[in-house]
N, C-alpha and C positions, 0 to 999 in steps of 0.2 A: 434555428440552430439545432443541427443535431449532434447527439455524444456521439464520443468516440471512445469513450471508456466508461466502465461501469464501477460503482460503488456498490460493493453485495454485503450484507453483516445480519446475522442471523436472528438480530434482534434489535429494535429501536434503543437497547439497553446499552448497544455497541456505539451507539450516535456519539457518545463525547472522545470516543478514540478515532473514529472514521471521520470526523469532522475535520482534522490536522490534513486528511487528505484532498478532503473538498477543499480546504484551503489552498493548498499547491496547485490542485489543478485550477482555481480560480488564479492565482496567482502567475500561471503559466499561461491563461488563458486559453483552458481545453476543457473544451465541451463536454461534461457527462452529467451523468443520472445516477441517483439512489435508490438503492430496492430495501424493503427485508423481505429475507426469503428464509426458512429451514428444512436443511437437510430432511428432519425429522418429521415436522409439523406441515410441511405445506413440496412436500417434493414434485408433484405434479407442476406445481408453476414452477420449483426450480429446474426439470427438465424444461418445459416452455422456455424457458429464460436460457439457458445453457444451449440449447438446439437453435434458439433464435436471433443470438445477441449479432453474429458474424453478419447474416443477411439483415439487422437492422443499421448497420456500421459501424459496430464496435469493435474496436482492435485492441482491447487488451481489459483485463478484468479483475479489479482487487475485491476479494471476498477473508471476509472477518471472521472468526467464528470462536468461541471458547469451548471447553471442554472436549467431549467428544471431539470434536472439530472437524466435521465431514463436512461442510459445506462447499470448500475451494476445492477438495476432493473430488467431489461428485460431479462438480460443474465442469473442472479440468477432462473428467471422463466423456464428459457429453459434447466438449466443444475442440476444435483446433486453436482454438484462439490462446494466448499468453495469459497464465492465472497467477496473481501473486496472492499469495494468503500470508494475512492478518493474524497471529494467534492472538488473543484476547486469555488475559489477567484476569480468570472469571470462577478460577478453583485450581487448587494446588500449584499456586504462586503461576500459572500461566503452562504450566512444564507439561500438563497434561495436553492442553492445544496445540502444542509447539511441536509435540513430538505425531500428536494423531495428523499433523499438515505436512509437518518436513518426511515425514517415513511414508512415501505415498510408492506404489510397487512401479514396476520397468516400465515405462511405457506412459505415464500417465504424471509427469512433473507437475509441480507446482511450485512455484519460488516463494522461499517463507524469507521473512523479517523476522526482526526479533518480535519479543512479546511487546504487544501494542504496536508497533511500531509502522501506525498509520502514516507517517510521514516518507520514511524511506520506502515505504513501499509506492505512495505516489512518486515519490521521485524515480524509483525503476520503473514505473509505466510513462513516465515523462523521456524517460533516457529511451524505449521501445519505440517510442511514436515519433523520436527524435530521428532514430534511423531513416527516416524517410525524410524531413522536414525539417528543413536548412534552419529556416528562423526557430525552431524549437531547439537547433544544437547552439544557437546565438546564446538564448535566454539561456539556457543550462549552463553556458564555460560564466556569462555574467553570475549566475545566483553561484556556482559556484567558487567563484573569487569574489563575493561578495563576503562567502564562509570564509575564507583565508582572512580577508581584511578586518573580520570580528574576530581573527586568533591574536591579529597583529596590533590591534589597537586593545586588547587586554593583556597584554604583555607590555603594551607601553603604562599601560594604569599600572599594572602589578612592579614595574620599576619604582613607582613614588609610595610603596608601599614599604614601612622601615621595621628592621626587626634588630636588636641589639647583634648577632650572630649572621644575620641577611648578607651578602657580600656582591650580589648585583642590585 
C-alpha cells in the first residue's frame, strides 16, 4: 500500500488531534502516513519531506502545527501539492496558530480549519482525492447523509422530550 496523503504535526504532542484524521482516512480507506516533523527543530527533513512527498505519490498534505505555526507554511512553499493546516489549541486558546497558518502571503495558500480541527480537514483531503475518484465521491455523498440522518434522528429523540412551555 502506498499513501497518498500525508499526516505532518509538529510534534507527537499533536497525536490526540491528528488521530480524528487518521481515523477518516481509515475510515474512507486512503492510504497515508505520519511524520513529526518542525518547522523549527528539524527543517532539513521537513524540506526533504515537502520537496519529496509529490514524487513519492502523495496528493495532498494536512500538517498540524501550534503556536508559531510555520509548519503547513513552509511545506506549502516547498511543494505544489494541496496543504491543509491544522491550527493546534497549544497557547492563546489556538488564536495564535490559526492566524500564523490562515495569513500565509500571495502565492503560497494553505487551507486552515478551525482550531484542532483534525477531522474536517481530513475530510477536505478526502473531498481533493475525490475529484478524481468516482468511488471516493460514492463514500462521501454516503458519510455525508449519514451526517443528515444523526440530525434527523435527534430531532425525532428531542420530540419525546417534555417541558411545561415546549409546544413541539
Amino acid at each position: 500500500m502506498k499513501p497518498v496523503a500525508s499526516i505532518i504535526m509538529g510534534s507527537v504532542s499533536d497525536l490526540p488531534i491528528m488521530e480524528k484524521a487518521a481515523q477518516i482516512f481509515d475510515e474512507f480507506e486512503i492510504p497515508f502516513e505520519m511524520h513529526a516533523l518542525s518547522a523549527h527543530r528539524t527543517p532539513v527533513e521537513v524540506e526533504q519531506f515537502a520537496k519529496g512527498a509529490k514524487n513519492r505519490g502523495i496528493e495532498v498534505i494536512i500538517a498540524a502545527a501550534g503556536m508559531a505555526a510555520h509548519l503547513p507554511g513552509v511545506i506549502a512553499a516547498m511543494t505544489v501539492l494541496p496543504v491543509i493546516g491544522v491550527p493546534v489549541n497549544s497557547s492563546l486558546d489556538g488564536m495564535d496558530a490559526l492566524l500564523s497558518i490562515v495569513q500565509m502571503p500571495p502565492g503560497i495558500p494553505v487551507a486552515t480549519v478551525g482550531i484542532n480541527g483534525a477531522t474536517n480537514a481530513a475530510i477536505l483531503a478526502v473531498q481533493i482525492l475525490a475529484t478524481k475518484d468516482e468511488s471516493l465521491q460514492i463514500k462521501l455523498a454516503d458519510y455525508k447523509e449519514q451526517l443528515k440522518n444523526k440530525i434527523v434522528k435527534a430531532n425525532d429523540e428531542l420530540s419525546s422530550v417534555k417541558f411545561k412551555f415546549k409546544t413541539n
